[in-house]
ZADO-1210 file (C-alpha; in nm, 4 decimals, padded with zeros to 6 digits):
<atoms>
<atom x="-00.6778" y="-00.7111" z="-01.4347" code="UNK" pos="1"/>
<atom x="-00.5498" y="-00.4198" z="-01.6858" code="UNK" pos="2"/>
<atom x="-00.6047" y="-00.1118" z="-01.5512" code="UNK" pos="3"/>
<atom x="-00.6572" y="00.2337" z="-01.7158" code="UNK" pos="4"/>
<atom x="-00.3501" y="00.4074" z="-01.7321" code="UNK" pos="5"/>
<atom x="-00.3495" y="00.7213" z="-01.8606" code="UNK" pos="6"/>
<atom x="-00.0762" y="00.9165" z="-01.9638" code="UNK" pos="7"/>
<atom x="00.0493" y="01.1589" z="-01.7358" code="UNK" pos="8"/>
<atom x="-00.0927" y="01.5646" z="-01.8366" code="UNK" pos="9"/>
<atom x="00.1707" y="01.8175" z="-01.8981" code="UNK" pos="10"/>
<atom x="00.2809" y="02.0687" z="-01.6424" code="UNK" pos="11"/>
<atom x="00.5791" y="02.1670" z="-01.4715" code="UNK" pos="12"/>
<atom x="00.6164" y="01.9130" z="-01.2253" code="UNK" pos="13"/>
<atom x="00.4486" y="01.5334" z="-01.3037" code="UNK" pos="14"/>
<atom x="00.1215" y="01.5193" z="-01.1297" code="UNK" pos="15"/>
<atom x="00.0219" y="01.9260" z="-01.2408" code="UNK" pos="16"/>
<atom x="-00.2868" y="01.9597" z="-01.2683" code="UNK" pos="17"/>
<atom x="-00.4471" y="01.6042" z="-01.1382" code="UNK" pos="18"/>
<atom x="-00.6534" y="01.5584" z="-00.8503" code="UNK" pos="19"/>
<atom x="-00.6258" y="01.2900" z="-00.6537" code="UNK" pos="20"/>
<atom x="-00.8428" y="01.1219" z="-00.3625" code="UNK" pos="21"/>
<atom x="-00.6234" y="00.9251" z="-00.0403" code="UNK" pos="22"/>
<atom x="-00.8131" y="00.5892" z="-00.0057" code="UNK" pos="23"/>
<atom x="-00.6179" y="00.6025" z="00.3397" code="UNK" pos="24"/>
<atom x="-00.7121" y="00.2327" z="00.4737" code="UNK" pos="25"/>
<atom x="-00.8433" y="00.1497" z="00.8170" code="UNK" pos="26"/>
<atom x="-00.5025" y="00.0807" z="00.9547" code="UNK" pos="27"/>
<atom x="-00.3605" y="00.3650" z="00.8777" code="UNK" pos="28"/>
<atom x="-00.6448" y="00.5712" z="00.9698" code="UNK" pos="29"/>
<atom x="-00.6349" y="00.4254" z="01.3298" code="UNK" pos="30"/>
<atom x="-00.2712" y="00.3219" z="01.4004" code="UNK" pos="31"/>
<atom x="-00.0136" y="00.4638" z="01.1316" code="UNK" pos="32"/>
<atom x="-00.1104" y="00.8072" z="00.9937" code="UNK" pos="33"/>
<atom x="00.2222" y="00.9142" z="00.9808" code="UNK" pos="34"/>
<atom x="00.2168" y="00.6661" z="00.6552" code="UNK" pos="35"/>
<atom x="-00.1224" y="00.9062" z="00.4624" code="UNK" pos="36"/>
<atom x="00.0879" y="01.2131" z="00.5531" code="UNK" pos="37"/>
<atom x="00.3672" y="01.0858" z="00.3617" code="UNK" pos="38"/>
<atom x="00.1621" y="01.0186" z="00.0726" code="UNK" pos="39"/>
<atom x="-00.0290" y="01.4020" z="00.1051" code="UNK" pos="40"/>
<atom x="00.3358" y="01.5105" z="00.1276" code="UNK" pos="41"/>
<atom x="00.4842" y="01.3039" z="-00.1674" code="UNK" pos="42"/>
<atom x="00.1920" y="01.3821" z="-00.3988" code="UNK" pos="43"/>
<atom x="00.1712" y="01.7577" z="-00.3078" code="UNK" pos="44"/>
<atom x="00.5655" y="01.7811" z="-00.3987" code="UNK" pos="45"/>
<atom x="00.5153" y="01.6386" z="-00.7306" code="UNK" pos="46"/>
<atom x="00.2295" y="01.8693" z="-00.8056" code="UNK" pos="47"/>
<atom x="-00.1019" y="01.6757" z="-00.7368" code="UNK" pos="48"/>
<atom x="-00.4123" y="01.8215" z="-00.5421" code="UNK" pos="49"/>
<atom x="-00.4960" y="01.5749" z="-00.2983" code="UNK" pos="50"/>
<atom x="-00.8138" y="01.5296" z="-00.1334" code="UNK" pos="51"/>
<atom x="-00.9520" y="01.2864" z="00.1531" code="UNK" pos="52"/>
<atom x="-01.3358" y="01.2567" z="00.0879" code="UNK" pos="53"/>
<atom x="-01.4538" y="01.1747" z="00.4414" code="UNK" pos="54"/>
<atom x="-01.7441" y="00.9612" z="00.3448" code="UNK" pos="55"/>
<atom x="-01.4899" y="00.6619" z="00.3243" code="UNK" pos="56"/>
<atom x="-01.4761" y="00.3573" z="00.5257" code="UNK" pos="57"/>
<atom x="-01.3271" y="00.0277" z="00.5238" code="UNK" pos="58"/>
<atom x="-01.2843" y="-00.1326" z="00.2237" code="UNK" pos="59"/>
<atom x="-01.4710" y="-00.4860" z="00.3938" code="UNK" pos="60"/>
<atom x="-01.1924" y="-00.6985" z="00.2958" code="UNK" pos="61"/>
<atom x="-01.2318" y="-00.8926" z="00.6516" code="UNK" pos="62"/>
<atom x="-01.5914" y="-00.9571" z="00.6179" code="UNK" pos="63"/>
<atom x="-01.5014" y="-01.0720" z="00.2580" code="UNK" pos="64"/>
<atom x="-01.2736" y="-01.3140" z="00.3430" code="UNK" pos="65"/>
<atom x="-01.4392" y="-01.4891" z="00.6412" code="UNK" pos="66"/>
<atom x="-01.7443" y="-01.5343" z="00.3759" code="UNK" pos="67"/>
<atom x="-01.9248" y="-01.2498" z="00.4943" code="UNK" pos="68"/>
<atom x="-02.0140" y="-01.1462" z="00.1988" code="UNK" pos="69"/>
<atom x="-02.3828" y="-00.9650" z="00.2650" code="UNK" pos="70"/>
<atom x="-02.2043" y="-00.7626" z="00.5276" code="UNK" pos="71"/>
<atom x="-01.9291" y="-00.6550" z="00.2966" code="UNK" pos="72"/>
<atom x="-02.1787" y="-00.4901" z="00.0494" code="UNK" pos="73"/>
<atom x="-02.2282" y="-00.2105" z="00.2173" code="UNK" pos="74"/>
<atom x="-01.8483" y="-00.1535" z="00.1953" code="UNK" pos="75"/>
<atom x="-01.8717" y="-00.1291" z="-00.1636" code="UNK" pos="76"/>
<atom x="-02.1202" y="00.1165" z="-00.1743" code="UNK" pos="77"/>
<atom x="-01.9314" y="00.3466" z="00.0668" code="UNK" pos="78"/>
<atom x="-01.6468" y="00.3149" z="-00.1293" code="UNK" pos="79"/>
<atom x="-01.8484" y="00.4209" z="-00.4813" code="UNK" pos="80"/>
<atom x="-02.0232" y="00.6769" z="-00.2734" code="UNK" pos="81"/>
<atom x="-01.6510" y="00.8407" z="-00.1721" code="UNK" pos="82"/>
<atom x="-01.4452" y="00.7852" z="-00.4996" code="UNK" pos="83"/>
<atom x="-01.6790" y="00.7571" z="-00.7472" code="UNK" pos="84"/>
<atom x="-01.6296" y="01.0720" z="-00.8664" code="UNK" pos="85"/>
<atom x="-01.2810" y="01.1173" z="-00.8802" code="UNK" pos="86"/>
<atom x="-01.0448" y="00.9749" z="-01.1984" code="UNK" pos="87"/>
<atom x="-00.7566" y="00.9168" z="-00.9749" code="UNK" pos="88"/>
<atom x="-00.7929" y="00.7192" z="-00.6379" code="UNK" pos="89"/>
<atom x="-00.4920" y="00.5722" z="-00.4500" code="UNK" pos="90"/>
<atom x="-00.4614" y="00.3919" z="-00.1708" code="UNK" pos="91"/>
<atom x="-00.0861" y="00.3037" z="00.0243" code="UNK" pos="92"/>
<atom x="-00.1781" y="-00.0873" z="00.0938" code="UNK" pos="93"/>
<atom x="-00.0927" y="-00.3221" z="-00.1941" code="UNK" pos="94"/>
<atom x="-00.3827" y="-00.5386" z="00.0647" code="UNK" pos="95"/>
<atom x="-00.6477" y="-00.3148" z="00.0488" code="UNK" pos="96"/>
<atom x="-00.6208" y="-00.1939" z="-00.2893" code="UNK" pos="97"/>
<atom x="-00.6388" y="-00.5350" z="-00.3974" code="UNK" pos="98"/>
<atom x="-00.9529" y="-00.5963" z="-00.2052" code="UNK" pos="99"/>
<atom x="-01.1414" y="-00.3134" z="-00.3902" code="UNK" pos="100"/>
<atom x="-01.0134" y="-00.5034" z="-00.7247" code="UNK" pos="101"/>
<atom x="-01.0225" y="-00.8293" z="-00.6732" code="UNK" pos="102"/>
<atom x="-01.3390" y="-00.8428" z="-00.4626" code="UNK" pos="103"/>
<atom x="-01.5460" y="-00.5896" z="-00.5203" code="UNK" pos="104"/>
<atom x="-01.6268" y="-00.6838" z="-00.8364" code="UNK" pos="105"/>
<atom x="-01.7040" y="-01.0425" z="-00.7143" code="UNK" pos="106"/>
<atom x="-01.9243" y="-00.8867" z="-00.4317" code="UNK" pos="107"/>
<atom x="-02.1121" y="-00.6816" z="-00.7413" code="UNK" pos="108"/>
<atom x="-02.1444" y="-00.9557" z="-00.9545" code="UNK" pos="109"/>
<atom x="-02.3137" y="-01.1425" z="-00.6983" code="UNK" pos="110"/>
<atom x="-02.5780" y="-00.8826" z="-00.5905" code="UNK" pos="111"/>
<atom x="-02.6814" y="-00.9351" z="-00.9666" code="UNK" pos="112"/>
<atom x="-02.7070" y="-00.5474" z="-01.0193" code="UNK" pos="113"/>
<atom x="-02.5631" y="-00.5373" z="-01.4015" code="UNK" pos="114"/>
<atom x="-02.5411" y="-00.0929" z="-01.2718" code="UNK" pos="115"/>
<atom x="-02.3718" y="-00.1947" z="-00.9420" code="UNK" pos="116"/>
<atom x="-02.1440" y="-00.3751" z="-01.1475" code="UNK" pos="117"/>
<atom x="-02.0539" y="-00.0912" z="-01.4026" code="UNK" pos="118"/>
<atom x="-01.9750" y="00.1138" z="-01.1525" code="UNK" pos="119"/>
<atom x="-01.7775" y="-00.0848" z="-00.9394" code="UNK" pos="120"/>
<atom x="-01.5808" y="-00.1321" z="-01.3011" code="UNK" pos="121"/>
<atom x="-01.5752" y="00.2280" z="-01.3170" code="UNK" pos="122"/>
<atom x="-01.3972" y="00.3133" z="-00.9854" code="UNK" pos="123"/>
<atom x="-01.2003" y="-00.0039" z="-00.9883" code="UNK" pos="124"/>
<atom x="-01.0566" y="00.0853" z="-01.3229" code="UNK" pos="125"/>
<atom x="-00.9241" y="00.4177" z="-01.1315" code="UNK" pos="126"/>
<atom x="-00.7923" y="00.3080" z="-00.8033" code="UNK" pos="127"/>
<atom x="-00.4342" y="00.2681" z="-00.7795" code="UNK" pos="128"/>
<atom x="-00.1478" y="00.1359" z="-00.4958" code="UNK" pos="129"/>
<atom x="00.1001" y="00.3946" z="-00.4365" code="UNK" pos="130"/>
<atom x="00.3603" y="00.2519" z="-00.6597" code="UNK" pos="131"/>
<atom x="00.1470" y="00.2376" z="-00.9336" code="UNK" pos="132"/>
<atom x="00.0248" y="00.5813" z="-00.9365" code="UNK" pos="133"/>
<atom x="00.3549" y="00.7166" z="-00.9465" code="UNK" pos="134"/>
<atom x="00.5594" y="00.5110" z="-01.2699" code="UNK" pos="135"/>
<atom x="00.2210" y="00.4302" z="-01.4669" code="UNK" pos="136"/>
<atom x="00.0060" y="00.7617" z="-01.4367" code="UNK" pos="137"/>
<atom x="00.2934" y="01.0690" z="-01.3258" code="UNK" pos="138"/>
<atom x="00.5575" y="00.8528" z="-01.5451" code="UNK" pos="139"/>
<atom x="00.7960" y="00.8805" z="-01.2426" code="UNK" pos="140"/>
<atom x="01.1054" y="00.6784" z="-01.0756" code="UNK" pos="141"/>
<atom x="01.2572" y="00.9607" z="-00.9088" code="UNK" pos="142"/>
<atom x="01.0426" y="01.1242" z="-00.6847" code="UNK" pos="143"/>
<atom x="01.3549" y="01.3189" z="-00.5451" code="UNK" pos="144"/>
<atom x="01.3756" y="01.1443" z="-00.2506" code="UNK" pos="145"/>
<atom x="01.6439" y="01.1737" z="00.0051" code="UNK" pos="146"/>
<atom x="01.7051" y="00.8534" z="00.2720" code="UNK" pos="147"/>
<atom x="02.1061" y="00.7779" z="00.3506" code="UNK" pos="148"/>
<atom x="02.0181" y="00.4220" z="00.5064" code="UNK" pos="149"/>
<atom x="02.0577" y="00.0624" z="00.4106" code="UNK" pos="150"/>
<atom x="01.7403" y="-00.0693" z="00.3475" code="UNK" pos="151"/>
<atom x="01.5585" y="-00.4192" z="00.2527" code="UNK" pos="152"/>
<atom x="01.2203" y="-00.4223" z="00.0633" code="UNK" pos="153"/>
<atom x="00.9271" y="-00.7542" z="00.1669" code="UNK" pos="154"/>
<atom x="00.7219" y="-00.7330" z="-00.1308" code="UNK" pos="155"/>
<atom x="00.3951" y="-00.8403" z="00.0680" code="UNK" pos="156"/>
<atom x="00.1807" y="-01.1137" z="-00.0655" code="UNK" pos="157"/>
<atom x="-00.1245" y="-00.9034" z="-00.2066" code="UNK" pos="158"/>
<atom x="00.0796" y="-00.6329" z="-00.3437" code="UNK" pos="159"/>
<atom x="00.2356" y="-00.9126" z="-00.5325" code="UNK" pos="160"/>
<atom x="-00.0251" y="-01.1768" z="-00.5843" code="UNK" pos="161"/>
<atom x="-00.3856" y="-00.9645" z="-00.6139" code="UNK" pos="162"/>
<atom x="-00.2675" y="-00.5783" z="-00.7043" code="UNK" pos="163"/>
<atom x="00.0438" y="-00.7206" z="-00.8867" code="UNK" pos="164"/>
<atom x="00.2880" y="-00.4387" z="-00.8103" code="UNK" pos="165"/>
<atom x="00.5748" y="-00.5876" z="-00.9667" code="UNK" pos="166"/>
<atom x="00.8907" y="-00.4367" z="-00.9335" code="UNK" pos="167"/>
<atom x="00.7932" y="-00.1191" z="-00.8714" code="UNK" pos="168"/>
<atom x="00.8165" y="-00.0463" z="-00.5615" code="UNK" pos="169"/>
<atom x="01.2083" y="-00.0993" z="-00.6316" code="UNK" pos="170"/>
<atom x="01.2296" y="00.1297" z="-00.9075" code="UNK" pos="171"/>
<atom x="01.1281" y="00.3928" z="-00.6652" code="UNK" pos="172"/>
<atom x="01.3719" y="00.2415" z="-00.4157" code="UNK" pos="173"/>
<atom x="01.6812" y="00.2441" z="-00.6173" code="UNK" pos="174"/>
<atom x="01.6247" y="00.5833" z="-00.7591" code="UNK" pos="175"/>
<atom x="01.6197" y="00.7476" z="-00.3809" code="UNK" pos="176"/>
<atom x="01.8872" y="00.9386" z="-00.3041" code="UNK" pos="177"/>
<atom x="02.1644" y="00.8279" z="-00.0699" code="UNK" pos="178"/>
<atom x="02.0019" y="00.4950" z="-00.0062" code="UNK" pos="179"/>
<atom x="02.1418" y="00.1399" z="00.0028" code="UNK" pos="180"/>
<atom x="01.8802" y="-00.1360" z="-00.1126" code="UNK" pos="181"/>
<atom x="01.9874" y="-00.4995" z="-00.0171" code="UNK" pos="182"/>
<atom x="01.8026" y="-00.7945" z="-00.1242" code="UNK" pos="183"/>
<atom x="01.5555" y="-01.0218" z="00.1244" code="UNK" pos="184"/>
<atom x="01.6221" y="-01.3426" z="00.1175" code="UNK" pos="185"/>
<atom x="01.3043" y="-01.5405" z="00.0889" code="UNK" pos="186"/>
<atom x="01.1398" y="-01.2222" z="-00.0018" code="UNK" pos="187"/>
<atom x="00.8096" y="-01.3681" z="-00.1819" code="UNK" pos="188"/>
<atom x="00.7321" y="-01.5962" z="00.1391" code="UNK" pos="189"/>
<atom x="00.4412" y="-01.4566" z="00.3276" code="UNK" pos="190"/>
<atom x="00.5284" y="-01.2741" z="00.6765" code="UNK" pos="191"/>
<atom x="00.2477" y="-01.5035" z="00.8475" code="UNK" pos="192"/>
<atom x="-00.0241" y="-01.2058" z="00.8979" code="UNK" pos="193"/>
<atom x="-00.3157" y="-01.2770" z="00.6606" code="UNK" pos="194"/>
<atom x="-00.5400" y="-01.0644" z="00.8531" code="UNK" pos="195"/>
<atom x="-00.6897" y="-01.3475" z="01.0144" code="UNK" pos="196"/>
<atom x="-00.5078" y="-01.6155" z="00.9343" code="UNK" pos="197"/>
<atom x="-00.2595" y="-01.4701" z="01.1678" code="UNK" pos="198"/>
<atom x="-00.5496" y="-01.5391" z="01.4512" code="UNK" pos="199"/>
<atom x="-00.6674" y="-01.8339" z="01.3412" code="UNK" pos="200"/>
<atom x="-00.3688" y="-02.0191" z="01.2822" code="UNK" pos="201"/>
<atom x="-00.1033" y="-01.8340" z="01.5567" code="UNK" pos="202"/>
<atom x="00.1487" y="-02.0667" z="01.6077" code="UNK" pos="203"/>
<atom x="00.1638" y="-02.0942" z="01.2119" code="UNK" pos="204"/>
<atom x="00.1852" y="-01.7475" z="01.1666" code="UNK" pos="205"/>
<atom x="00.4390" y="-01.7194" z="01.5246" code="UNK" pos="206"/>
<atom x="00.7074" y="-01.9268" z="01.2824" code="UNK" pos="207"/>
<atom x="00.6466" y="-01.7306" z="00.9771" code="UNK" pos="208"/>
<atom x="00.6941" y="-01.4106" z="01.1034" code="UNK" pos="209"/>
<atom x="00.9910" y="-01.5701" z="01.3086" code="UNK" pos="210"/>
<atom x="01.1454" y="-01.6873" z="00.9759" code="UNK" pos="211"/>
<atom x="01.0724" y="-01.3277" z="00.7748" code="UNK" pos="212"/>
<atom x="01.2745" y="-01.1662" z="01.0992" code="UNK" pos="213"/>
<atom x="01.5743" y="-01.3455" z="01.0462" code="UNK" pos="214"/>
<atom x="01.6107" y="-01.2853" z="00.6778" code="UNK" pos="215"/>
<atom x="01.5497" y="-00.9337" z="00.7370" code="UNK" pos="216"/>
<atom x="01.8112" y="-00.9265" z="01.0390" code="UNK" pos="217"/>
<atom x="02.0617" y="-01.1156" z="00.7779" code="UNK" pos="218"/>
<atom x="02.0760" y="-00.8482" z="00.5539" code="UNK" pos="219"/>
<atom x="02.2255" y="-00.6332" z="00.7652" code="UNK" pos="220"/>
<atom x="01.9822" y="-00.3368" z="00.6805" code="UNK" pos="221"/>
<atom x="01.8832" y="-00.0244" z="00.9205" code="UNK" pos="222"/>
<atom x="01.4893" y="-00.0537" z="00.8216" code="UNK" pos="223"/>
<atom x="01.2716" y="-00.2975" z="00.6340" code="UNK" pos="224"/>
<atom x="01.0631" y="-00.1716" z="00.3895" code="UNK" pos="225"/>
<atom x="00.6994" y="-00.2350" z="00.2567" code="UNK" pos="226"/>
<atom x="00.3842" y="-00.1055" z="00.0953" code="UNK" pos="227"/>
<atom x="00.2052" y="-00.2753" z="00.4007" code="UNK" pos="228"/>
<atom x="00.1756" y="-00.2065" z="00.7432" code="UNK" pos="229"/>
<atom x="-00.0346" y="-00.4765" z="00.8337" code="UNK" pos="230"/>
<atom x="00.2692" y="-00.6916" z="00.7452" code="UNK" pos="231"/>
<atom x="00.5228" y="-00.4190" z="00.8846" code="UNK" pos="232"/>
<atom x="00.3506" y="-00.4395" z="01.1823" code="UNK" pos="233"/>
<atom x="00.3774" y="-00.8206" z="01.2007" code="UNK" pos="234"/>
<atom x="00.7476" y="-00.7944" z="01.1182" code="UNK" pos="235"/>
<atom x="00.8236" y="-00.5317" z="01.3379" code="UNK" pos="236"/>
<atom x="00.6105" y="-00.6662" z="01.6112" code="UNK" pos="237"/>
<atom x="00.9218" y="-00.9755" z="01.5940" code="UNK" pos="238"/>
<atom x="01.2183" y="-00.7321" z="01.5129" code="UNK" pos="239"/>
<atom x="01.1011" y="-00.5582" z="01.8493" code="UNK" pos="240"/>
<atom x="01.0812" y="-00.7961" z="02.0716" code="UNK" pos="241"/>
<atom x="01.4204" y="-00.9358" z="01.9402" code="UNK" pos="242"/>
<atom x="01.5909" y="-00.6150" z="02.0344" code="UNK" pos="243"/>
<atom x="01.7438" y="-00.6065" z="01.6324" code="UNK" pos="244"/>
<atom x="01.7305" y="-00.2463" z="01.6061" code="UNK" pos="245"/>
<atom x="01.5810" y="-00.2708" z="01.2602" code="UNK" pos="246"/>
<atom x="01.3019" y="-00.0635" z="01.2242" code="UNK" pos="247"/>
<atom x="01.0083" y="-00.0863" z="00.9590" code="UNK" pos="248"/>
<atom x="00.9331" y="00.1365" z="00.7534" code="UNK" pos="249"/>
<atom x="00.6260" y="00.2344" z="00.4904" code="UNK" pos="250"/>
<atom x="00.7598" y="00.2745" z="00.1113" code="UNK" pos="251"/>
<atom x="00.5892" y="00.6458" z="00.1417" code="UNK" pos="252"/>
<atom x="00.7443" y="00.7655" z="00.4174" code="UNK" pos="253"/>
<atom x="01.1169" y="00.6949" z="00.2491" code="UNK" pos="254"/>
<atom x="00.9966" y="00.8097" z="-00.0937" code="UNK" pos="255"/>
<atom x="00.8217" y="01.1844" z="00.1538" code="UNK" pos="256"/>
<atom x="01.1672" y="01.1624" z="00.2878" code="UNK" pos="257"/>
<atom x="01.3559" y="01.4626" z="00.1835" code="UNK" pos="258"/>
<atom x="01.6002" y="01.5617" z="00.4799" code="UNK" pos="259"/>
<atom x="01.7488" y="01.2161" z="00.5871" code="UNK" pos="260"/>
<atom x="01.5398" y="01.1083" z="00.8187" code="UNK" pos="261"/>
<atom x="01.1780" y="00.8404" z="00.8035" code="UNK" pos="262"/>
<atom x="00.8869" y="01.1238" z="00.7825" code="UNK" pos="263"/>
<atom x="00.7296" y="00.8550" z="01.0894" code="UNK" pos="264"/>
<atom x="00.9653" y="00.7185" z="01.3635" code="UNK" pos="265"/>
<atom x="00.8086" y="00.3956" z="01.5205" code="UNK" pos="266"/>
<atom x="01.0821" y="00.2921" z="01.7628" code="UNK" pos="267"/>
</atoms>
């Protein structure tokens, strides 16, 4: 999908004068909210107004993907009912973005609504991951980000595959201040977690996650980065238990990093 990329409006610091709504995500509404603070903070220094319009829910990429795909409607509408208004929405999940562009059109063109569908084109064509709100609408690698740690980056499998990220999430890596970046071997294999493939399928997803821990452990790095914590979580959930010392790490929190240290500690 091409999305509408505007260029960035003029002002003294990149985002001047845009507003922008936090499609925060379920996950880390309930269990990482250190990871939407990040993003407040990180948009806020580079001159954006954010807002968090309340009315938001989850995006109803489970009931999509089990084939639930009457329950997932009203999902949609919640989500046009909360960002419809706004030209800028972004969301720090490469997963759940992905679900609002990949399915919710499917889910519109299905109810057979040709207006349902315009306007899920019309919100779609404005929601952004984190990565791609910074280098394609505020024009920015360096988001003057300071993080003096070796680091290695899991490009997780929607980011990649659905939202198509690219590389930049590394652009914004490699421009932070102080930092080390090392390469994952392997990188573009899936951590095992596939929201419910990881329940479904547990002893698959047991190995996976098992293999993605030792590549991350071989590169010798102090965190592991992604744009996911669904898949941090999985990752870390091994690293833990395996007493590395590695912690993981959400891309925002590095790039909200200006003293040093993660904005979020999860050991």
């Amino acid at each position: 999908m091409t999305l509408h990329t505007p260029s960035p409006r003029a002002g003294t610091r990149p985002g001047e004068g845009l507003t922008v709504a936090l499609f925060v995500t379920c996950i880390n509404d309930t269990m990482f909210p250190s990871t939407p603070r990040a993003v407040v903070t990180l948009l806020e220094r580079l001159g954006c107004r954010v807002e968090f319009p309340p009315e938001q829910t989850c995006c109803g990429q489970m009931f999509t993907n089990t084939g639930y795909f009457d329950e997932a409607m009203p999902s949609v509408r919640t989500y046009l009912r909360a960002f419809e208004g706004y030209d800028y929405v972004v969301g720090p999940s490469g997963s759940c973005v992905g679900s609002v562009r990949d399915q919710h059109p499917m889910l519109a063109r299905r109810d057979g609504s040709s207006e349902l569908q315009q306007r899920v084109a019309g919100v779609v064509a404005r929601t952004y991951e984190l990565s791609e709100l910074l280098v394609d609408v505020l024009g920015v690698t360096d988001v003057g980000a300071y993080f003096p740690h070796r680091v290695t980056y899991h490009p997780t499998c929607h980011s990649m595959r659905v939202t198509k990220v690219g590389d930049r999430p590394l652009q914004l890596l490699r421009a932070v201040k102080g930092i080390e970046v090392v390469d994952l071997p392997d990188a573009d294999r899936c951590c095992g977690f596939g929201g419910t493939f990881s329940m479904k399928n547990p002893d698959v997803s047991v190995a996976m996650a098992g293999d993605k821990a030792q590549h991350v452990r071989e590169t010798g790095a102090e965190y592991v980065v992604a744009g996911d914590n669904s898949c941090l979580m999985n990752i870390g959930g091994v690293l833990g238990r395996q007493r590395s010392g590695i912690r993981p790490i959400h891309l925002a929190e590095i790039l909200a990093s200006t003293e040093g240290e993660p904005t979020g500690d999860r050991r």
